[in-house]
N, C-alpha and C positions, 0 to 999 in steps of 0.2 A: 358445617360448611365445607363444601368441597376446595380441589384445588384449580386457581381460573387463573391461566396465562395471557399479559396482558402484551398484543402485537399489534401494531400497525402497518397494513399493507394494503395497498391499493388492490381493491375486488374484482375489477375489471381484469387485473392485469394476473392475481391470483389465478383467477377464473381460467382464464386463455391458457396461460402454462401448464397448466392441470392437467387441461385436456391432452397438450401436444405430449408431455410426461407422459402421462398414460399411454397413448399412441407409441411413444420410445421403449415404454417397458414390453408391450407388445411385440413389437418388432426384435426385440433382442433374444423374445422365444421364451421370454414369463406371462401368468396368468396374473395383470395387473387387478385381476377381483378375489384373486387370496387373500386371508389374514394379514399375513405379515408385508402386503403389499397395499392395500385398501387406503391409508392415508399419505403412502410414500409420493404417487403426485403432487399432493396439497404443501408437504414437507419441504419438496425439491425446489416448489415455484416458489416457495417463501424466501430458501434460502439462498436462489438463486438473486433473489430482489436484494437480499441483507446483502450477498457478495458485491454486488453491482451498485450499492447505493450512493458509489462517489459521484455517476453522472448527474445528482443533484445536488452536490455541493460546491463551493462554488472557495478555493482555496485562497484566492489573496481575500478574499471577503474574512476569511478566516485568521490568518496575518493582521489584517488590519483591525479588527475587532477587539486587539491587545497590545497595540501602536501603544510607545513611548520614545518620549524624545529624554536622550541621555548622551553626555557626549564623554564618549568612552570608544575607544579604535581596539580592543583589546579583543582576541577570538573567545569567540562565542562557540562553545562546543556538547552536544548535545546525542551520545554514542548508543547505540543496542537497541532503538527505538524495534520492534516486533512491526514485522510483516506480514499481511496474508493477501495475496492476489490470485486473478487465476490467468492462465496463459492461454491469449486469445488462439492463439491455434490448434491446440486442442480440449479446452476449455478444462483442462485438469488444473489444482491449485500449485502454485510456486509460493515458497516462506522462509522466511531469515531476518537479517538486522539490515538496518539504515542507520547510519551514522552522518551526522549534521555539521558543518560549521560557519558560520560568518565572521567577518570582523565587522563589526557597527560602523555607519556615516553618519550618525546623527539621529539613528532612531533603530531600538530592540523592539522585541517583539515576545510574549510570552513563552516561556519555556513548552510550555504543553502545546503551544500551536503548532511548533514543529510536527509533533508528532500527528497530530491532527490533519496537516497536510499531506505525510505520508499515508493518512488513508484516504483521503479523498481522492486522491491516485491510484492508489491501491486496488482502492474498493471497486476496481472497473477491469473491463479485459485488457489486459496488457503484454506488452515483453517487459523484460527487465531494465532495456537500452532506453526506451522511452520513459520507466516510471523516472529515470534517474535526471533526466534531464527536466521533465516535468516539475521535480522537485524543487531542483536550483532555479529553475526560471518565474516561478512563484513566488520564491524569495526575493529574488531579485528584483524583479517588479514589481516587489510589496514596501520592502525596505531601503531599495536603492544600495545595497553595502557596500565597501570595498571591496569584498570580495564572498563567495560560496563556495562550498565545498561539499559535495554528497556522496558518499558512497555507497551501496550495495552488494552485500553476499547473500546470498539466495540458492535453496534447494528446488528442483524443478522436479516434479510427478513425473512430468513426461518423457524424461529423460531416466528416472527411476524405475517406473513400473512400468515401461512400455518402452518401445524402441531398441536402446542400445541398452536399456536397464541397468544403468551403474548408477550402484546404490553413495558412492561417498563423493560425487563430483559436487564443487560449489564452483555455484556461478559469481564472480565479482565485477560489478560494474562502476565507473565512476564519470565524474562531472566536476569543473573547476571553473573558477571565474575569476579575474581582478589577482587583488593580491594572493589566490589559489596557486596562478598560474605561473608562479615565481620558484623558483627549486626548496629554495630555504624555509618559504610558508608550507608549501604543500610537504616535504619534509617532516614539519615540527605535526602538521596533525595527524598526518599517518603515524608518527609516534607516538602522538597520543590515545587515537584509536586502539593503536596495538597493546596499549599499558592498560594494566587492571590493577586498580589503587586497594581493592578491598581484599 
């Protein structure tokens, strides 16, 4: 028995990207009916879908899917979660950590959905200014908390291999809410962000 890859993608939607791929590799001045170019359409539409697949998610749906009610005010911190998006302006990828925090009102929410809603943001064309508010306000509206906290460091492609091409710039983006927006809370999680316990 051979080796079968098992994917799901919409055919229609395969289909279409194929074509216009093809037409792209064309126009950049390759023979898109070489060898080593022959499946790279079909590859690019695919993973063009897998990048993009957060427009079908739907992220407090994902929050609340793991609702508990627990009455506990204490921060919730959640750091290094792994990023991959791409930058709608020039459709090259950006990646780095998101780092998480609430403090509870009355209801947590699963550890792993945090991260689960950094890709359903993610997984779409973006900047970095909007995934990071998109984040917090998920939460927010999912859990009601006292307060959110998201942060963002991110490498940008376009900013690396193109353009001004400087290779060691990070981008840091952040978002605050409730008891965030107070010096002393937002303080203590940036400390903890910064601390590496292992």
């Amino acid at each position: 028995m051979g080796y079968q890859k098992q994917e799901i993608y919409d055919e229609s939607t395969t289909l279409n990207l194929q074509g216009k791929f093809r037409d792209v590799i064309a126009l950049l001045g390759e023979d898109p009916h070489r060898e080593g170019l022959l499946k790279t359409p079909e590859r690019m539409a695919k993973a063009m879908q897998f990048c993009t697949q957060g427009y079908q998610t739907d992220a407090i749906a994902i929050l609340n899917s793991a609702k508990f009610h627990e009455d506990i005010s204490e921060m919730v911190l959640v750091k290094d979660i792994e990023l991959y998006s791409m930058c709608e302006h020039h459709m090259l990828p950006f990646f780095g950590k998101a780092h998480i925090a609430y403090i509870p009102n009355g209801w947590i929410t699963g550890l792993s959905k945090l991260a689960r809603v950094v890709d359903a943001f993610s997984h779409r064309l973006q900047v970095q200014e909007r995934l990071t508010t998109q984040i917090l306000d998920a939460i927010k509206e999912s859990l009601n908390p006292l307060g959110v906290a998201v942060v963002i460091e991110a490498k940008h492609l376009c900013m690396m291999m193109r353009g001004v091409q400087k290779q060691n710039s990070l981008t840091t983006t952040s978002a605050f809410y409730g008891e965030f927006e107070k010096h002393t809370t937002r303080s203590e999680f940036m400390k903890l962000v910064g601390t590496r316990l292992n």
